[in-house]
N, CA and C atoms as a LAMMPS dump frame, in Angstrom:
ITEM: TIMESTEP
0
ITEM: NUMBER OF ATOMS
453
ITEM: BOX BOUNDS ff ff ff
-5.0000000000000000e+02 5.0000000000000000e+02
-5.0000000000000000e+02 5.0000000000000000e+02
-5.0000000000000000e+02 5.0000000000000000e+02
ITEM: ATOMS id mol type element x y z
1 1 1 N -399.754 10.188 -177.882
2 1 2 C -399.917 11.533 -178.376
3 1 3 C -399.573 11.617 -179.866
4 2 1 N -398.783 11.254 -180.049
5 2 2 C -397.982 10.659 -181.739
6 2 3 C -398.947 10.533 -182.622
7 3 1 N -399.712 9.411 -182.342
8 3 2 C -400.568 8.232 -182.931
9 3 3 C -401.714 9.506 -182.797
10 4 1 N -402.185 10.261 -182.055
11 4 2 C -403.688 10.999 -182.101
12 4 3 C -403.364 12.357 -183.107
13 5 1 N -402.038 12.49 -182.693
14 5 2 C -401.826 13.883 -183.857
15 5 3 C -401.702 13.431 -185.366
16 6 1 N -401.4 12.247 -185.427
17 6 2 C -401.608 11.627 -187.044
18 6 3 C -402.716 11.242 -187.252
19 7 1 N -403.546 11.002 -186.365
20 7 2 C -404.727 10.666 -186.671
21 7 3 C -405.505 11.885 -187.159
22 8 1 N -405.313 12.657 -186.436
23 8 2 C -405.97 14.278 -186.483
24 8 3 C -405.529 14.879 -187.877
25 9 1 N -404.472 14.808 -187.956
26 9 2 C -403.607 14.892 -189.277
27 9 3 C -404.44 14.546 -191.034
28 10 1 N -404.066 12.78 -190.476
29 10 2 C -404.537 12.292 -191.726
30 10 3 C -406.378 12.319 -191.873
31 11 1 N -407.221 12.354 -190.638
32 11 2 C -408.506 12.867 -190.821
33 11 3 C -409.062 13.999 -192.124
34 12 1 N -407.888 14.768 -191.53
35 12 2 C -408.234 16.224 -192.25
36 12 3 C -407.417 15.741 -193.632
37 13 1 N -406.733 15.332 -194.08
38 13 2 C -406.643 15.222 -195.6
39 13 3 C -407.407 14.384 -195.946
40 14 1 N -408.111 12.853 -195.147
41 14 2 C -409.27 12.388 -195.891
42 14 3 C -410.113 13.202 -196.093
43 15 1 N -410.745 13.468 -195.718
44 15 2 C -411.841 15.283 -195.661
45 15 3 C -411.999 15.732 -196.29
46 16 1 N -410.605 16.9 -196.245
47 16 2 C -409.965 17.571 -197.897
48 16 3 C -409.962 16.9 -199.213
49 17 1 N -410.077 15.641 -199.496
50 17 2 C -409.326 15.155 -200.751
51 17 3 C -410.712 14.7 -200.85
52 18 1 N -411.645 14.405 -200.398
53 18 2 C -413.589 14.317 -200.483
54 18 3 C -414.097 15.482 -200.748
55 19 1 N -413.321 16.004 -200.304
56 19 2 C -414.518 17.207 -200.598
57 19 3 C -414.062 17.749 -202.267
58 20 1 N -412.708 17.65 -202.519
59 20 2 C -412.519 18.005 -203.721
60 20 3 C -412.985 17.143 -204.89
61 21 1 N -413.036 15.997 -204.574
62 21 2 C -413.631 15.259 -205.263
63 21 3 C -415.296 15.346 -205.626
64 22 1 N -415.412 15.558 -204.94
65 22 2 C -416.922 16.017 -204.521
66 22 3 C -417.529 17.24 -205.616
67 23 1 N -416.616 18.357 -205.446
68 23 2 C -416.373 19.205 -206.445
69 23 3 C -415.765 19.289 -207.523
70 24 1 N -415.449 18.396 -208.056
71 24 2 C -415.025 18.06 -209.371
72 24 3 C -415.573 18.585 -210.361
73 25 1 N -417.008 18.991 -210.195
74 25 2 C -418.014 18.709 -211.3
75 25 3 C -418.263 20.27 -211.667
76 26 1 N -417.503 21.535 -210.698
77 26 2 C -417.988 22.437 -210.641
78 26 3 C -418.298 23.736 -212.004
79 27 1 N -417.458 22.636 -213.307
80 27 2 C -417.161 23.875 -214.324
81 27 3 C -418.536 22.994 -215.062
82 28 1 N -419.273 22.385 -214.656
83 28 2 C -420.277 22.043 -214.961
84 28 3 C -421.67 22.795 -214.662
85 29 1 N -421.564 23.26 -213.652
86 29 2 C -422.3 24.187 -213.119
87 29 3 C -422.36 26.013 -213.241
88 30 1 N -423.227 26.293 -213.372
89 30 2 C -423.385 27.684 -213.439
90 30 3 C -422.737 28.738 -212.424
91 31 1 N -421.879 29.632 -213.051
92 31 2 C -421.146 30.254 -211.521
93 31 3 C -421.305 31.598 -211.93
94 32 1 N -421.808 32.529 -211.303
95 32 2 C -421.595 34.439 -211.632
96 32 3 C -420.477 34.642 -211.32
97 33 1 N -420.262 35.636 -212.237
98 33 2 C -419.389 35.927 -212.038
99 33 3 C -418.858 37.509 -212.108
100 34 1 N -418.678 37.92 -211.137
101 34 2 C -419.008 39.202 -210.986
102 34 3 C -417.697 39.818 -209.965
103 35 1 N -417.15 40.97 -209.794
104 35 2 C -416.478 41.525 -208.71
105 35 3 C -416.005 40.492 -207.449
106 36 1 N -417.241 40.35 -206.946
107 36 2 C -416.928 39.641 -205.566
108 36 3 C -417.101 38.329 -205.777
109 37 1 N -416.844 37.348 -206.74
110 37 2 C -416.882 36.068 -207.384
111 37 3 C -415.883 35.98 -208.098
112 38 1 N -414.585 34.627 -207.195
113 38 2 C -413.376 34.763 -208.182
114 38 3 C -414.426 33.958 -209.217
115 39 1 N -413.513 33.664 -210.788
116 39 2 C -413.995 32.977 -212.218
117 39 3 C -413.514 32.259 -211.884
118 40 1 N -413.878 30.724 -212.534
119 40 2 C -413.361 29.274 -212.643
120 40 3 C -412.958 29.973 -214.135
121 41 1 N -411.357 29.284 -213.939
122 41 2 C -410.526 29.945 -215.527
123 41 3 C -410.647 29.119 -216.433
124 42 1 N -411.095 27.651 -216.157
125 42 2 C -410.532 26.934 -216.896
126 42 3 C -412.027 25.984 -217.268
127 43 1 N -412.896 26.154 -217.178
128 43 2 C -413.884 25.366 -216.404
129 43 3 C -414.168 23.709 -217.117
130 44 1 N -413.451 23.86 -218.473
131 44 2 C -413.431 22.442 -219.376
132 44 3 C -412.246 21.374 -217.938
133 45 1 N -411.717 21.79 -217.128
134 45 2 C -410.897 21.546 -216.303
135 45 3 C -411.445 20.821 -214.925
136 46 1 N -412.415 21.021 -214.679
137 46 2 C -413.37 20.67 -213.877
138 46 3 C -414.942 20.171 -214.239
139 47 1 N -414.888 18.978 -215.434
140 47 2 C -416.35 18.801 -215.608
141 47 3 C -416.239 16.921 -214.974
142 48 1 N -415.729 16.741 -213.792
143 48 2 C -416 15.642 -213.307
144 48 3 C -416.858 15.233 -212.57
145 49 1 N -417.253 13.552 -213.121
146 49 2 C -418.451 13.17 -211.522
147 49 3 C -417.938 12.103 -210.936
148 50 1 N -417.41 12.382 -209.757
149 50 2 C -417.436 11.25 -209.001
150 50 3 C -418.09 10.657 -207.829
151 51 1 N -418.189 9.325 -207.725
152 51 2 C -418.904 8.439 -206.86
153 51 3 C -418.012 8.339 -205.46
154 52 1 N -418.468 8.897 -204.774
155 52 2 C -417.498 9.233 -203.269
156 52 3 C -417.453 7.228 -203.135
157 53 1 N -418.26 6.59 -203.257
158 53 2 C -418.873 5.201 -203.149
159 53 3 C -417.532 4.535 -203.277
160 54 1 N -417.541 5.109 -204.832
161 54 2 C -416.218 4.009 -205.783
162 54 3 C -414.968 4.658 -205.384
163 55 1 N -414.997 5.686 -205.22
164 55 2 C -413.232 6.22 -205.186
165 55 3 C -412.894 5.926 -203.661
166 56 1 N -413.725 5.677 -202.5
167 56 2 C -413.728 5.576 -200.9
168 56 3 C -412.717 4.106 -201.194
169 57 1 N -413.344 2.735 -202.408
170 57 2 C -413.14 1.513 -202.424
171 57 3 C -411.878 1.519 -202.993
172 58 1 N -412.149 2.515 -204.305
173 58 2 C -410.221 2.18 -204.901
174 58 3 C -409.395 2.972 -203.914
175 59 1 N -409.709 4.2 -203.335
176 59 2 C -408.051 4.413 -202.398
177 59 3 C -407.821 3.179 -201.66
178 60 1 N -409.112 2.568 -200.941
179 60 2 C -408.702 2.292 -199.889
180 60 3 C -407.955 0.668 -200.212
181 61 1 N -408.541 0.39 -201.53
182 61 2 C -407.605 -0.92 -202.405
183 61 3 C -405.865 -0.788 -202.734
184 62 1 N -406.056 0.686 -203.196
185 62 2 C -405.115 0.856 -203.836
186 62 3 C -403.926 1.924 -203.955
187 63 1 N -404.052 2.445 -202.471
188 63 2 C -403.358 3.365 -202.034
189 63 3 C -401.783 2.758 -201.272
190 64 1 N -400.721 3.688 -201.939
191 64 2 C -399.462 3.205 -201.351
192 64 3 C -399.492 3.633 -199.873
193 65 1 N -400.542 4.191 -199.322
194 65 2 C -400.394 4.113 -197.624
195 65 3 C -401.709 3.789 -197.335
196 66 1 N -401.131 2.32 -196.646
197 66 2 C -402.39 1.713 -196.425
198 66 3 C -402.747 2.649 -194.994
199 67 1 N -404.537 2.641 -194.683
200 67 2 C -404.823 3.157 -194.186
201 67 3 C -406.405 2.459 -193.422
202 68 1 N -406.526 2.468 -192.245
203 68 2 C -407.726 1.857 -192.019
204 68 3 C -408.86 2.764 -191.859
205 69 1 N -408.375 4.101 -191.394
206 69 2 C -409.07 5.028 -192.093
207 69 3 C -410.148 5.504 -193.386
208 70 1 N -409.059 4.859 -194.24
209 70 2 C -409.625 4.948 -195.768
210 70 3 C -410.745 3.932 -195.354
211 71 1 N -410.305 2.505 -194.939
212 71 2 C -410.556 1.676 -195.313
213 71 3 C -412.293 1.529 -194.743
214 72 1 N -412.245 2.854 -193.731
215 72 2 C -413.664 3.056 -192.956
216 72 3 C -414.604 3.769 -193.607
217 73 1 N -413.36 4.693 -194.17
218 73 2 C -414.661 5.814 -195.189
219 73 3 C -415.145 5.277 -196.47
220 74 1 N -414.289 4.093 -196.908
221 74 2 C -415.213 3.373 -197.806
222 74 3 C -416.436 2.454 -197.682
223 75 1 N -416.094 1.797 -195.974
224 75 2 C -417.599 1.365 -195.48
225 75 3 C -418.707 2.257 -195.433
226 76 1 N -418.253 3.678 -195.172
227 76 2 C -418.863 4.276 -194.94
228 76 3 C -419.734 5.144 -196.27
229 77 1 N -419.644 4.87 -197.252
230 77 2 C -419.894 5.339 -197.98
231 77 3 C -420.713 4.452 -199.126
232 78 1 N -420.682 3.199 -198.485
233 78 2 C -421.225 1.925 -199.288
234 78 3 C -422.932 1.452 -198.306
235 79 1 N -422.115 2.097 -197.114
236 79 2 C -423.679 2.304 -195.902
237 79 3 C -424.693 3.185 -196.326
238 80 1 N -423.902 4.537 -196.844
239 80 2 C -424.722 5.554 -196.6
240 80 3 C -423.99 6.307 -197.81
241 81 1 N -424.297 6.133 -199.145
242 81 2 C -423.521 6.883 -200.381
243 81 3 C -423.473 8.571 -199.952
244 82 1 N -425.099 8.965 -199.569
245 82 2 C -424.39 10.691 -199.46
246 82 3 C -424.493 11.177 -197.848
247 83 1 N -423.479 9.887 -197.125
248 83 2 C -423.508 10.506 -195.971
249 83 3 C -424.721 11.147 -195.091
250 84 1 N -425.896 10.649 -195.605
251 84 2 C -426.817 11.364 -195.031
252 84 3 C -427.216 10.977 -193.24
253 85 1 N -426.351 10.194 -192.78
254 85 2 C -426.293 10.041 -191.793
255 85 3 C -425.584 10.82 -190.342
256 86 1 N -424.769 11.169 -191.314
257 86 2 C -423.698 11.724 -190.608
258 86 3 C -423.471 13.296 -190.538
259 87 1 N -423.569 13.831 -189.476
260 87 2 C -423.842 15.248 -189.455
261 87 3 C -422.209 15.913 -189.74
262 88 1 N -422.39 16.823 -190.381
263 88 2 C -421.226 17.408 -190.482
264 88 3 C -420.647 18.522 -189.51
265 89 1 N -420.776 18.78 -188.087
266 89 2 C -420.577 19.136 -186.98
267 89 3 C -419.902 18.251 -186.124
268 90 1 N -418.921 18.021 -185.328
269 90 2 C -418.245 17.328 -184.488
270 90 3 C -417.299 18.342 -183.592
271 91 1 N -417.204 16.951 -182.502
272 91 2 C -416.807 17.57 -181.026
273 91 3 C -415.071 17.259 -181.011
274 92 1 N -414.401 17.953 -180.193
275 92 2 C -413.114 17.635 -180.041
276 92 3 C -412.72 17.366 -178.812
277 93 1 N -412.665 15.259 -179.184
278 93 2 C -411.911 15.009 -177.992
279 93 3 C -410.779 15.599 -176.51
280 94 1 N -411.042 15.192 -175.786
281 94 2 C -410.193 15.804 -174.642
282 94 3 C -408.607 15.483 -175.006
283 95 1 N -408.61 14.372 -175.491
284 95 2 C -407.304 13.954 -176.14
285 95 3 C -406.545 14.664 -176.694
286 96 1 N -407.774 15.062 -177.933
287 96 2 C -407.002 15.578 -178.734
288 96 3 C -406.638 17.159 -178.479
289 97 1 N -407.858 17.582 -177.778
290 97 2 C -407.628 19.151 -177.125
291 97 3 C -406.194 19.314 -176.502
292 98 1 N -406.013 18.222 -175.828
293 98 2 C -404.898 17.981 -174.917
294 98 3 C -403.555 18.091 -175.434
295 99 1 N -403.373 17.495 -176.44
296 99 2 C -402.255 17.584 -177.218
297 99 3 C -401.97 19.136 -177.845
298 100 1 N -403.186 19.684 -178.492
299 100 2 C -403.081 20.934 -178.895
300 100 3 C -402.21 22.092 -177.688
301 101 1 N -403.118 21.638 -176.242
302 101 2 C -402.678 22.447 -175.025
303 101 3 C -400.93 22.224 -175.341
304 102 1 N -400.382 20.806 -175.507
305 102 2 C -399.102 20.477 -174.992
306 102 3 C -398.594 21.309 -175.987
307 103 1 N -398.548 21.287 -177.435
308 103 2 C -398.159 21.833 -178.297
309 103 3 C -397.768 23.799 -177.748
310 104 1 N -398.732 23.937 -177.323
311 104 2 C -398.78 25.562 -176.996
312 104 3 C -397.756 25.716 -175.67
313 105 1 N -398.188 25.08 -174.65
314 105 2 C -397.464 25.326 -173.498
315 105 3 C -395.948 24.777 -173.707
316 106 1 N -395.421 23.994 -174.025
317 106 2 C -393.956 23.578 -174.409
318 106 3 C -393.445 24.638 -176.186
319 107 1 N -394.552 25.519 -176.625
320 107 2 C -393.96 26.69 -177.492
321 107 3 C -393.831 25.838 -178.453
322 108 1 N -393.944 24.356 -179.045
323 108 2 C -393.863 23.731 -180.106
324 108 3 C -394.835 23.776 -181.544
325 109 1 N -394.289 24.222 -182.362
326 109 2 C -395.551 24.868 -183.604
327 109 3 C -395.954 23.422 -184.198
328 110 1 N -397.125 23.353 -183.835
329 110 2 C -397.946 22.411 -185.125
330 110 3 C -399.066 23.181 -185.72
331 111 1 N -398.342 23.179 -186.805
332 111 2 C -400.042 24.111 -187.592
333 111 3 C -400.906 23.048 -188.245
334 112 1 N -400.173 21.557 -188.602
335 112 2 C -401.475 21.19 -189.114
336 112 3 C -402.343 20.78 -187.96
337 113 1 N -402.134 20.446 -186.662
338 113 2 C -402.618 20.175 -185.678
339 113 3 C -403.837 21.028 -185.705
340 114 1 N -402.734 22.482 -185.646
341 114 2 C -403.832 23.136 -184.819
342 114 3 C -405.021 23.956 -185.915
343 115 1 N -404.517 23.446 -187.164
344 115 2 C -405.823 24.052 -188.373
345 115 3 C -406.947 23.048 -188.55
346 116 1 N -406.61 21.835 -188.152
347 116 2 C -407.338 20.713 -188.109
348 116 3 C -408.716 20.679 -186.856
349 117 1 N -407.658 21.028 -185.427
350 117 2 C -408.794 21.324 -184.196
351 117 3 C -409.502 22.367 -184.703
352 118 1 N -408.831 23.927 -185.442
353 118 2 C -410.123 24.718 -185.653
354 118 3 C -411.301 24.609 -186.573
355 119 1 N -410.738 23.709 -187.507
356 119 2 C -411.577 23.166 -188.797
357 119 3 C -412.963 22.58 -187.861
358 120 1 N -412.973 21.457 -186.51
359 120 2 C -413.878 21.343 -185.946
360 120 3 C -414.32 22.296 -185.268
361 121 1 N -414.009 23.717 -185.106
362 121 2 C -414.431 24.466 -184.862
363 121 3 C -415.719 25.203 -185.583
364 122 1 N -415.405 25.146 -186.71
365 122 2 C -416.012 25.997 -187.885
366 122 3 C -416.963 25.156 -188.269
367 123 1 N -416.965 23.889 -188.034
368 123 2 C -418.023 22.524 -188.727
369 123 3 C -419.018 22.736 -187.557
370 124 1 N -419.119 23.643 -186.234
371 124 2 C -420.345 23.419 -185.417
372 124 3 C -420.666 25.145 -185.46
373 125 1 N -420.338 25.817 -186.266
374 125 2 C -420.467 27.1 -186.714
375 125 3 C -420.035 27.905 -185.721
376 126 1 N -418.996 27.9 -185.003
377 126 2 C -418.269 28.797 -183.946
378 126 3 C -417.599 30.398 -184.603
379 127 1 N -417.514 30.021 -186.252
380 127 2 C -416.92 31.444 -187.251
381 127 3 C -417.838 31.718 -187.358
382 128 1 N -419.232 31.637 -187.38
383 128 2 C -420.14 31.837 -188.33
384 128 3 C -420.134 33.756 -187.775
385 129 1 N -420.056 33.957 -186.575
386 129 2 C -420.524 35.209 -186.216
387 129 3 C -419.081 36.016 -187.002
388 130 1 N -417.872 35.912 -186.658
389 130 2 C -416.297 35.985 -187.29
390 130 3 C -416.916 36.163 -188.671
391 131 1 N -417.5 35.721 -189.312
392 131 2 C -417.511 35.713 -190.633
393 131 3 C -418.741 36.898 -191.056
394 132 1 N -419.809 37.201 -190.129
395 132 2 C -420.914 38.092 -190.378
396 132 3 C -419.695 39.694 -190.533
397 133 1 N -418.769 39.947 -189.292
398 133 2 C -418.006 40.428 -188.821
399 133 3 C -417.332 41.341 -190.171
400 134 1 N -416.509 40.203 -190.73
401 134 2 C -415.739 40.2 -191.792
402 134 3 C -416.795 40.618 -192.779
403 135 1 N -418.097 40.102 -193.123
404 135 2 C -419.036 40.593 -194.186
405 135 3 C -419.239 41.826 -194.014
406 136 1 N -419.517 42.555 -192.567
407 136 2 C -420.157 44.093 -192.567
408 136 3 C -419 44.607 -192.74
409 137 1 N -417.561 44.266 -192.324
410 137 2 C -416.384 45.276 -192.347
411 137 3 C -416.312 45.669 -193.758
412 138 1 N -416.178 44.428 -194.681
413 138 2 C -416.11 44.768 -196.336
414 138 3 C -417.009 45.448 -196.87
415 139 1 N -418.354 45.424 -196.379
416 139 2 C -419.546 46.766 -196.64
417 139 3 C -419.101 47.887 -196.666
418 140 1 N -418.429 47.882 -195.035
419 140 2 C -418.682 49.767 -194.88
420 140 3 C -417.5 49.637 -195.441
421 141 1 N -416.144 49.287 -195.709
422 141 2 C -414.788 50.19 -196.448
423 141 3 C -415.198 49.742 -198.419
424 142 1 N -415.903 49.093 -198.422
425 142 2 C -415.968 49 -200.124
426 142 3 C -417.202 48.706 -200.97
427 143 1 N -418.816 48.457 -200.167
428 143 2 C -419.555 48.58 -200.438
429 143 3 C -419.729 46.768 -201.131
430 144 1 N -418.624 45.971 -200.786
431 144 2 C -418.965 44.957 -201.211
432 144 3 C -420.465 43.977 -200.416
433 145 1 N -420.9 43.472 -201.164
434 145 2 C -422.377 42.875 -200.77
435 145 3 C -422.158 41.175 -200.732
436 146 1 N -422.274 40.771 -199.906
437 146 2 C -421.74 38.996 -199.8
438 146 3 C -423.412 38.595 -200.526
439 147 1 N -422.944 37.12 -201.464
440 147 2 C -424.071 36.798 -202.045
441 147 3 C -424.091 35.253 -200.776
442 148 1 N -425.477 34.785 -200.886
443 148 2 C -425.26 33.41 -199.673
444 148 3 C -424.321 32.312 -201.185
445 149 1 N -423.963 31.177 -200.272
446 149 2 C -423.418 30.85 -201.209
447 149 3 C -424.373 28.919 -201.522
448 150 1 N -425.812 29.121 -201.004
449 150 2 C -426.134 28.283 -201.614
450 150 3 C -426.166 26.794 -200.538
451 151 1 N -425.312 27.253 -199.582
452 151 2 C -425.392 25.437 -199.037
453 151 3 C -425.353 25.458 -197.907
């Protein structure tokens, strides 16, 4: 159980720390900016490009926690540079469901656990309706208008 909640764990910061990377580049790009659009403040702050390719190879060289993890997402990224293989939707093991259950029924708080299981929640669009929800509520009390956001 240990070993699957760190796994679950460190998943979600490989993830996180890709995807920011990923976005590096964003004060490079054109952003409105308007009311319902926070501003990039700084945007000379964000004009990076990186190669998910090369940085997958140096963590996984050169990271003080070694990780075989890393050491997959750099295969994985030397297979298939933009992931185009790999759907970004996934299922949650019984395992790991399981552990979440134990967590709840013995009253024990894991939040990164359990932000991690909902994160696969949201990757097979289970918020998506939660989020229409949240769009019409901000209509009718403030007339705000959601723009799509492109991806």
């Amino acid at each position: 159980m240990i070993h699957n909640g760190h796994r679950i764990w460190l998943d979600g910061r490989v993830r996180e720390g890709f995807n920011i990377l990923k976005h590096a580049n964003v004060g490079k790009q054109h952003r409105e900016t308007d009311a319902e659009t926070t501003p990039l403040r700084v945007p000379e702050h964000y004009q990076y490009e990186f190669q998910s390719r090369r940085c997958g190879g140096s963590l996984a060289s050169r990271s003080v926690v070694a990780s075989w993890l890393l050491d997959l997402t750099a295969i994985s990224f030397l297979e298939q540079p933009t992931l185009e293989r790999s759907p970004a939707e996934f299922r949650i093991p019984e395992k790991d469901a399981g552990q979440f259950s134990a967590a709840i029924e013995s009253t024990t708080p894991a939040p990164v656990l359990s932000a991690s299981l909902y994160q696969r929640f949201t990757s097979r669009g289970e918020d998506d309706f939660a989020g229409k929800i949240l769009s019409a509520m901000r209509f009718q009390f403030g007339g705000h208008v959601e723009k799509k956001s492109g991806h």
